[in-house]
VOMAR-579285 format. One record per residue (C-alpha): x, y, z; residue number from 0. Coordinates in steps of 0.05 Angstrom, whole numbers. Example, Ala and Ser with C-alpha at 12.3 -4.5 7.8 and 13.67 -1.06 7.14 Angstrom:
BEGIN
<u 246	v -90	w 156	k 0>
<u 273	v -21	w 143	k 1>
This chain:
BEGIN
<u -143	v 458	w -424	k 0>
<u -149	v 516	w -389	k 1>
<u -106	v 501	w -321	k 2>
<u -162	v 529	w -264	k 3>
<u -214	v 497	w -305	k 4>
<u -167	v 429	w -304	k 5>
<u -152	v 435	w -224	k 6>
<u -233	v 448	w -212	k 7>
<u -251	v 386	w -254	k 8>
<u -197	v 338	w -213	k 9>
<u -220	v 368	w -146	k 10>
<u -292	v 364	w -157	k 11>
<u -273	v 292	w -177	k 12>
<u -241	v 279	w -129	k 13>
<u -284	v 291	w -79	k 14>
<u -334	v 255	w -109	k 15>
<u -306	v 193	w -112	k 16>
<u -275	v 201	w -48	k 17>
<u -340	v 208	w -13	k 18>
<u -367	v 148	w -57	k 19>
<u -324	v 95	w -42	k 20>
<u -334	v 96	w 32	k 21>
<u -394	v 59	w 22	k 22>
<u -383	v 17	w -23	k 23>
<u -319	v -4	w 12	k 24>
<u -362	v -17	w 69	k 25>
<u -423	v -54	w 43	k 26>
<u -386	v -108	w 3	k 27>
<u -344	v -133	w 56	k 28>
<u -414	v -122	w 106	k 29>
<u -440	v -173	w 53	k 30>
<u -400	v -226	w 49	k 31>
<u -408	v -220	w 130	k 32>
<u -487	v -229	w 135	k 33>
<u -475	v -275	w 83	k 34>
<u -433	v -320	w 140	k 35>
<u -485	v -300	w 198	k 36>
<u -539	v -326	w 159	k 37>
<u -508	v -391	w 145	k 38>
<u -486	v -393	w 223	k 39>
<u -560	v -386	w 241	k 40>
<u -577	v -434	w 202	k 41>
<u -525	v -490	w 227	k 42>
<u -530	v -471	w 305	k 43>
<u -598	v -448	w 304	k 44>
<u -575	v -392	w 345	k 45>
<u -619	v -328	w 359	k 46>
<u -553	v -279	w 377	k 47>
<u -541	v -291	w 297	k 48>
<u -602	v -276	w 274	k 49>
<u -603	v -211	w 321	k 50>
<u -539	v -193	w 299	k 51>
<u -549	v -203	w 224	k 52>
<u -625	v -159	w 229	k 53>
<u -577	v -99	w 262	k 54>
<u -522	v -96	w 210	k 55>
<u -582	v -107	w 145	k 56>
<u -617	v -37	w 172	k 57>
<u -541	v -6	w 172	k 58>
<u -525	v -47	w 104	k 59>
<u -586	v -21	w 65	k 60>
<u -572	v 51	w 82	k 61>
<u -492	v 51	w 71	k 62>
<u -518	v 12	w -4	k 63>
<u -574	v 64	w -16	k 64>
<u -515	v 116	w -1	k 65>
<u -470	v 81	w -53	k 66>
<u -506	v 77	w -105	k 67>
<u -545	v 157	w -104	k 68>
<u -463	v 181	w -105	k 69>
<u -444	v 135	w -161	k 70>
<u -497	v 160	w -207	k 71>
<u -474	v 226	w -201	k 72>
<u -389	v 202	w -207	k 73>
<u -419	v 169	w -280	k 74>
<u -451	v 235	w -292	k 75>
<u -374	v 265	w -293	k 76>
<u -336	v 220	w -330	k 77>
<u -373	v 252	w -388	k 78>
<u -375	v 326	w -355	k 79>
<u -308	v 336	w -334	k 80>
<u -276	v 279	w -377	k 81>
<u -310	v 282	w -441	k 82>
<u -256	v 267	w -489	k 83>
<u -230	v 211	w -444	k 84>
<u -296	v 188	w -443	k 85>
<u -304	v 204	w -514	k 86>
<u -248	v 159	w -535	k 87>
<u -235	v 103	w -488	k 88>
<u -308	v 97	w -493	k 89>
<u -308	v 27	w -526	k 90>
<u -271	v -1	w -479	k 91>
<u -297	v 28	w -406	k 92>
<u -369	v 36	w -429	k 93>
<u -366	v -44	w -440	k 94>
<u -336	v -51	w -372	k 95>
<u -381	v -5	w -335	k 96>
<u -444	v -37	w -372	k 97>
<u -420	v -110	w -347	k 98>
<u -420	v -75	w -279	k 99>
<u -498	v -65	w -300	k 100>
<u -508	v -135	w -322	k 101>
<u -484	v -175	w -272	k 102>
<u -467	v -139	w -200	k 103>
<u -525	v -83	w -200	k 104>
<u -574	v -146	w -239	k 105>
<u -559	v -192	w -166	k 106>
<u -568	v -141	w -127	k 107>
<u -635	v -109	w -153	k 108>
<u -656	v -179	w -157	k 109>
<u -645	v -201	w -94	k 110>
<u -629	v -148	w -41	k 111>
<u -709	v -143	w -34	k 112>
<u -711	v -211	w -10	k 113>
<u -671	v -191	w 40	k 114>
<u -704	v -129	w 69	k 115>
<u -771	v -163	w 63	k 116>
<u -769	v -228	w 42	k 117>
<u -746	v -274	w 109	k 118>
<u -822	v -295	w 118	k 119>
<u -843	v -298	w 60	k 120>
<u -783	v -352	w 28	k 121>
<u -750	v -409	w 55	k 122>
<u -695	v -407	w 103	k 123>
<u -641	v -437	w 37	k 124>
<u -664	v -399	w -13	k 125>
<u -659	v -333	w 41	k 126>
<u -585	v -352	w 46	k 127>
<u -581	v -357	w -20	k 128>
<u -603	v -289	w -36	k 129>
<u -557	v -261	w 17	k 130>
<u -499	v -295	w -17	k 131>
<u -528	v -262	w -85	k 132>
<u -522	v -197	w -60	k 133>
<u -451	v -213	w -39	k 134>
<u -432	v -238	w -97	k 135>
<u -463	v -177	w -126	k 136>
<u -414	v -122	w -96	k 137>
<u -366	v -172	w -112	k 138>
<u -379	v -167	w -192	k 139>
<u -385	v -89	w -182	k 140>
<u -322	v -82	w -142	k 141>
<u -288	v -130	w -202	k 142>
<u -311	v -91	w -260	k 143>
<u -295	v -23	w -229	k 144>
<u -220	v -46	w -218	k 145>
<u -218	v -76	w -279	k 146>
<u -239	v 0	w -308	k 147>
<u -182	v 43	w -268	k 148>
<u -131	v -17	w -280	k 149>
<u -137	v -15	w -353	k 150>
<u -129	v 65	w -344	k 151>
<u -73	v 51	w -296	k 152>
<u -26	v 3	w -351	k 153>
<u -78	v -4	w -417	k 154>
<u -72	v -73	w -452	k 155>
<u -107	v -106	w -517	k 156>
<u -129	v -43	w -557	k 157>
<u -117	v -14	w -617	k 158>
<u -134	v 58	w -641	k 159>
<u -183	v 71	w -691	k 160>
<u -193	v 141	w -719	k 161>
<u -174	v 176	w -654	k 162>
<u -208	v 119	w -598	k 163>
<u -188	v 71	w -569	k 164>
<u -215	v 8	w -591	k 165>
<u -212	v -72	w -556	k 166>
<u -176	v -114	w -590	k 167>
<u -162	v -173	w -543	k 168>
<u -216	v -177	w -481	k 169>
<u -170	v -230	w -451	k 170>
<u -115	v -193	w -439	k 171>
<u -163	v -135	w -413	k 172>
<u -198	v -180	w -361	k 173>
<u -142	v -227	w -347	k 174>
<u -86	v -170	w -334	k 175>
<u -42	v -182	w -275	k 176>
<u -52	v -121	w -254	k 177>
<u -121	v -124	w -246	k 178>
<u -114	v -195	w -217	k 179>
<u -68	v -170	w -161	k 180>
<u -110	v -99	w -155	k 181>
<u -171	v -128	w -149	k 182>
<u -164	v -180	w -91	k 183>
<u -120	v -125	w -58	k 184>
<u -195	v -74	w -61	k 185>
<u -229	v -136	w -41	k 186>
<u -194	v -152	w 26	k 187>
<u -197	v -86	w 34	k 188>
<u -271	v -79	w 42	k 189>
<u -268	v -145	w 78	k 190>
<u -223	v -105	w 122	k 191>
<u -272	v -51	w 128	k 192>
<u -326	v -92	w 149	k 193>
<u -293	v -136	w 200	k 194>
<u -263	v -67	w 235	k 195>
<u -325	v -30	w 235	k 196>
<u -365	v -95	w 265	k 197>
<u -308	v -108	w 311	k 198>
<u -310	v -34	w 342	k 199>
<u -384	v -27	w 344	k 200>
<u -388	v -102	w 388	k 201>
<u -320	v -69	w 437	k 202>
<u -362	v -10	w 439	k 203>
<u -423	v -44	w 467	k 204>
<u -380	v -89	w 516	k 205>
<u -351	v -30	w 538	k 206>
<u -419	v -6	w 553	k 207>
<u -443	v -74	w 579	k 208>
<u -500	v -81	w 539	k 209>
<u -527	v -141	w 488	k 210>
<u -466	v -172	w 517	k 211>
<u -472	v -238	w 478	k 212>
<u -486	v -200	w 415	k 213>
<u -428	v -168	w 421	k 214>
<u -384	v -212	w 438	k 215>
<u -396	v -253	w 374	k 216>
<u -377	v -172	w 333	k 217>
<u -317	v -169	w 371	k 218>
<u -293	v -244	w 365	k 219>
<u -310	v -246	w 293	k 220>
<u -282	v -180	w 266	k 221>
<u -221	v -185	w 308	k 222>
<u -207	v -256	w 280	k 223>
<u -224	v -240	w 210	k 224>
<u -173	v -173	w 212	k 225>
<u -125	v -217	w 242	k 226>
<u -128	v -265	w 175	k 227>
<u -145	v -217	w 121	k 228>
<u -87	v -159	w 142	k 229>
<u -20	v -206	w 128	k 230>
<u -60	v -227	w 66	k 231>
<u -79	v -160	w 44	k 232>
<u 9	v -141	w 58	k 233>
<u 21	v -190	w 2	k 234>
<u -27	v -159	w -47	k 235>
<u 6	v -99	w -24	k 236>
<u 63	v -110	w -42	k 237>
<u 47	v -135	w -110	k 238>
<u 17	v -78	w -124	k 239>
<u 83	v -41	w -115	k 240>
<u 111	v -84	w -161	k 241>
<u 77	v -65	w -223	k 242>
<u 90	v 7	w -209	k 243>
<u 160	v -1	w -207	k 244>
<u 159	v -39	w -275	k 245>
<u 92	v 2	w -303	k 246>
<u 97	v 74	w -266	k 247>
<u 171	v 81	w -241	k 248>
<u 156	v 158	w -235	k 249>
<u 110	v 146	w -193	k 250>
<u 147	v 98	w -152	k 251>
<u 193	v 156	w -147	k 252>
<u 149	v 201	w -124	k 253>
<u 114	v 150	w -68	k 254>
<u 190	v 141	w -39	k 255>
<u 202	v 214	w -45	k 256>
<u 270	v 184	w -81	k 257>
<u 302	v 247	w -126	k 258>
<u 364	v 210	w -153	k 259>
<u 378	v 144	w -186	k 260>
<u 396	v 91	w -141	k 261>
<u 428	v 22	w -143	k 262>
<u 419	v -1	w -97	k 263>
<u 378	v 42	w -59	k 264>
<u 363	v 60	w 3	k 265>
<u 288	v 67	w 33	k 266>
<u 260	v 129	w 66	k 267>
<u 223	v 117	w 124	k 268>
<u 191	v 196	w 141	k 269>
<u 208	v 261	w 120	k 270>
<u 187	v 330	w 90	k 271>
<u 198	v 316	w 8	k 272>
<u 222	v 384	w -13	k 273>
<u 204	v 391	w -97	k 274>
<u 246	v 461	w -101	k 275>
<u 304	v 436	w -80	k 276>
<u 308	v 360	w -89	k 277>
<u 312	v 339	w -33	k 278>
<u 280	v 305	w 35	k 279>
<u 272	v 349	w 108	k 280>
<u 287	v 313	w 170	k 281>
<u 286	v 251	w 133	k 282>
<u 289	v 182	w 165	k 283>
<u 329	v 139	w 130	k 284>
<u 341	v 57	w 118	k 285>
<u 405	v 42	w 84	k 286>
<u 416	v 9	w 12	k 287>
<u 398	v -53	w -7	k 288>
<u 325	v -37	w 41	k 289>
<u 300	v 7	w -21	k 290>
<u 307	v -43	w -69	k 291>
<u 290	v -107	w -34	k 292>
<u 226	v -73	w -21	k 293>
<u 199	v -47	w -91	k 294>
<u 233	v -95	w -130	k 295>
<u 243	v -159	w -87	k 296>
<u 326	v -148	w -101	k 297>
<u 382	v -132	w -59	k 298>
<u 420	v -110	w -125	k 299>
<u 366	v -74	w -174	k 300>
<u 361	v 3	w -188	k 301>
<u 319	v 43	w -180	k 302>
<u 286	v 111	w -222	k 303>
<u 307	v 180	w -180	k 304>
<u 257	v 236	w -202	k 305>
<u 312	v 284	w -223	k 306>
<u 316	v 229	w -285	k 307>
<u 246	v 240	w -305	k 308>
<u 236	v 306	w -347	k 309>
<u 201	v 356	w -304	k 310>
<u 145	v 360	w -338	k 311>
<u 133	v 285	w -328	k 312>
<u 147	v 284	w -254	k 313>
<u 79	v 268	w -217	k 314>
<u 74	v 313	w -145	k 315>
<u 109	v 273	w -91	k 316>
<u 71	v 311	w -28	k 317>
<u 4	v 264	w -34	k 318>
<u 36	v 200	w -54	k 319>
<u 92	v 207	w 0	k 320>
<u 49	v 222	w 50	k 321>
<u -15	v 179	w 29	k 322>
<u 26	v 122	w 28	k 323>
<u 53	v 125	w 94	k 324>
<u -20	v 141	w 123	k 325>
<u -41	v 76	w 93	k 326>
<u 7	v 36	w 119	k 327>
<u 3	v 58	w 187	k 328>
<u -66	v 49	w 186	k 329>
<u -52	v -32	w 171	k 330>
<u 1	v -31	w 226	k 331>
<u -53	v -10	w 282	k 332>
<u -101	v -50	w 252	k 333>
<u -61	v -115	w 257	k 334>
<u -37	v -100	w 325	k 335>
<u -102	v -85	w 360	k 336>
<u -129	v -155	w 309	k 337>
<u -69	v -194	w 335	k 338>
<u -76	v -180	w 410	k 339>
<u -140	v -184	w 409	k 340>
<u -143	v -248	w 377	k 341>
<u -94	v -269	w 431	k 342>
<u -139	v -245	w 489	k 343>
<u -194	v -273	w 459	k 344>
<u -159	v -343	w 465	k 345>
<u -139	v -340	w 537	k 346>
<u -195	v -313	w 552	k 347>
<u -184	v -248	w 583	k 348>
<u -214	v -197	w 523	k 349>
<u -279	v -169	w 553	k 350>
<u -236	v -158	w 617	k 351>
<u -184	v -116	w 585	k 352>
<u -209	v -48	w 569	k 353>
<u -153	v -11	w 537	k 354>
<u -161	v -67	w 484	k 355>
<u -238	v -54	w 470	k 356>
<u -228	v 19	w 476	k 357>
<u -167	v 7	w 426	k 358>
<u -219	v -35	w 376	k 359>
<u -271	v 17	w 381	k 360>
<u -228	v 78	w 361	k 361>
<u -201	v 30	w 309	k 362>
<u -263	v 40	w 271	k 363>
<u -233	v 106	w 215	k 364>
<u -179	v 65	w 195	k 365>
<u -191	v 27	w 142	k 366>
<u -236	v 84	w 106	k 367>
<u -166	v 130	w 114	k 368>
<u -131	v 74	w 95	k 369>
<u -169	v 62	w 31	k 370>
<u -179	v 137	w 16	k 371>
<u -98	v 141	w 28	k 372>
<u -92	v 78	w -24	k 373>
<u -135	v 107	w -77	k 374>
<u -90	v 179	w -71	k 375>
<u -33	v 133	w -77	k 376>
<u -59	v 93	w -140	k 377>
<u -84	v 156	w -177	k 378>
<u -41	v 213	w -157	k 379>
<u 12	v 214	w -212	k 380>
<u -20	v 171	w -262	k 381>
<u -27	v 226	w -303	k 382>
<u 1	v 244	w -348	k 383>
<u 36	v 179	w -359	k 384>
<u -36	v 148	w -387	k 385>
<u -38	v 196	w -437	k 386>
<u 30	v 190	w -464	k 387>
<u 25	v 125	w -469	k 388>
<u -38	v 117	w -519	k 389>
<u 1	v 171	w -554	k 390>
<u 68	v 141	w -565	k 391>
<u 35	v 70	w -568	k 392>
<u -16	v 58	w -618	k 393>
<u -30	v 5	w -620	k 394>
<u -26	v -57	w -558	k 395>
């Protein structure tokens, strides 16, 4: 392929996905919220829920309407700028992207109606219930889209069949641990998303002193929910490193800007990754075992330097590097402003400390660079270790 034409197709790719999964990121974990308002409104019989839930739908049905337009035209380019991918893994991801049809976009089709105009015309249960449906909707879509990049990211039960790649074993496709720790690691963080965005637009209303109770309830609840879901979503975190290290060592490389083979090794903290020469600028450095206790949960293991990894194998190390380390700063703010928050919440003193709200409410970015950072990470350097495997495996 011609190499301009190649870069084009990956940018314009890239950028569409990029601007696509902002809202989706967004309106499951918005979901699963209203879902929990409703239900509060419900058992308390408060009004402040039912104000607060009728503020986020109008946001939630515009951030969905958004989602979908951009993903209709990201299916349009598998087959424009991907066509022999498409062509032959094509048995395999159409079936995944069709179950997508099935059962997320059947729920919410079905249901998210009843929702925008439905409150007086159904009963109170089965209004919950449809709210539920809807999150349990963009749960199924977010499932069968990480199921789709996860089998591209380490492909299991297929065989090839006159050039394609063909399912063999559908258990080991939908019951891969990678997608079972990728998946719950996408889903917290579009839980995360939600809780942040709700948090900062309630700080941002205190700070302002209007629909005080309203926003009290954004800012308690988001702030308490971060709190929660951020040491949870660490864990999945790290999992995912771990089947990189054993799946895509290169690439592991390449995130820890590491050049030579190391046992044990040592962790870099910052720096300026330097391809040409092999080599990190004004690198921060933790000393061996740090390296390995951290990708591979050992105080003794090696680990793959890029310099052992034939140069035109070697994934770029700039955008992982860096990507990486964007994301996971992003997580450390969040759980510090969640954590003190959380604490000032509890003695009481929250709405009274400013640099806190103003803190929450410029909080609100983060988790859409974090998850933009986290999808460079997971797909920067990928290729071409997908294609060599279906070529010197043929069969799984």
């Amino acid at each position: 392929m011609d190499p301009i034409a190649l870069f084009l197709s990956r940018l314009q790719f890239a950028f569409t996905i990029s601007f696509h999964i902002i809202f989706p990121s967004f309106t499951i974990g918005l979901a699963a919220w209203l879902t929990v308002l409703e239900a509060l409104h419900l058992w308390t019989g408060r009004p402040a829920y039912r104000l607060v839930f009728e503020f986020w739908l109008k946001i939630f049905g515009i951030a969905f309407g958004l989602g979908v337009v951009s993903g209709i035209v990201m299916a349009f380019q598998f087959g424009s700028n991907w066509s022999v991918l498409a062509r032959t893994s094509g048995p395999i991801q159409g079936p995944l992207l069709a179950y997508e049809t099935f059962t997320a976009f059947a729920l919410e089709a079905s249901f998210f109606g009843v929702l925008l105009f439905g409150r007086s015309r159904v009963s109170p249960g089965f209004y919950l219930f449809s709210t539920a449906m809807v999150a349990l909707g963009t749960t199924f879509s977010a499932f069968w889209i990480m199921g789709n990049n996860s089998w591209m990211q380490v492909p299991v039960g297929y065989v090839v069949q006159n050039g394609g790649f063909v399912p063999d074993d559908w258990g080991k496709i939908l019951l891969s641990p990678v997608l079972w720790v990728r998946f719950p690691h996408m889903l917290f963080a579009s839980y995360l998303t939600g809780a942040v965005c709700v948090a900062a637009t309630g700080a941002w209303y205190l700070l302002r002193r209007l629909f005080t109770v309203e926003a009290r309830i954004m800012v308690r609840m988001g702030l308490y929910f971060a709190a929660v879901l951020l040491p949870l979503q660490l864990i999945f975190g790290h999992l995912n490193g771990e089947y990189i290290v054993h799946h895509q060592p290169a690439k592991m490389a390449a995130i820890e800007a590491r050049w030579h083979d190391e046992k044990p090794a040592s962790l870099v903290l910052f720096g300026w990754p330097d391809a040409a020469q092999g080599r990190n600028l004004f690198a921060i450095t933790l000393p061996a075992p740090l390296g390995s206790l951290v990708d591979s949960d050992s105080i003794s293991a090696g680990e793959v330097g890029l310099e052992s990894i034939a140069p035109q194998e070697r994934p770029p190390v700039l955008i992982p590097f860096f990507s990486f380390r964007i994301m996971v700063g992003c997580w450390l703010i969040m759980l510090v402003v969640s954590w003190v928050g959380s604490y000032l919440n509890h003695k009481g003193r929250l709405e009274r400390t400013r640099p806190l709200l103003w803190a929450a409410f410029l909080s609100f970015p983060l988790p859409f660079i974090a998850i933009l950072t986290g999808w460079f990470t997971a797909e920067v350097g990928r290729q071409p270790g997908l294609c060599m495997e279906f070529c010197e495996q043929p069969t799984r």
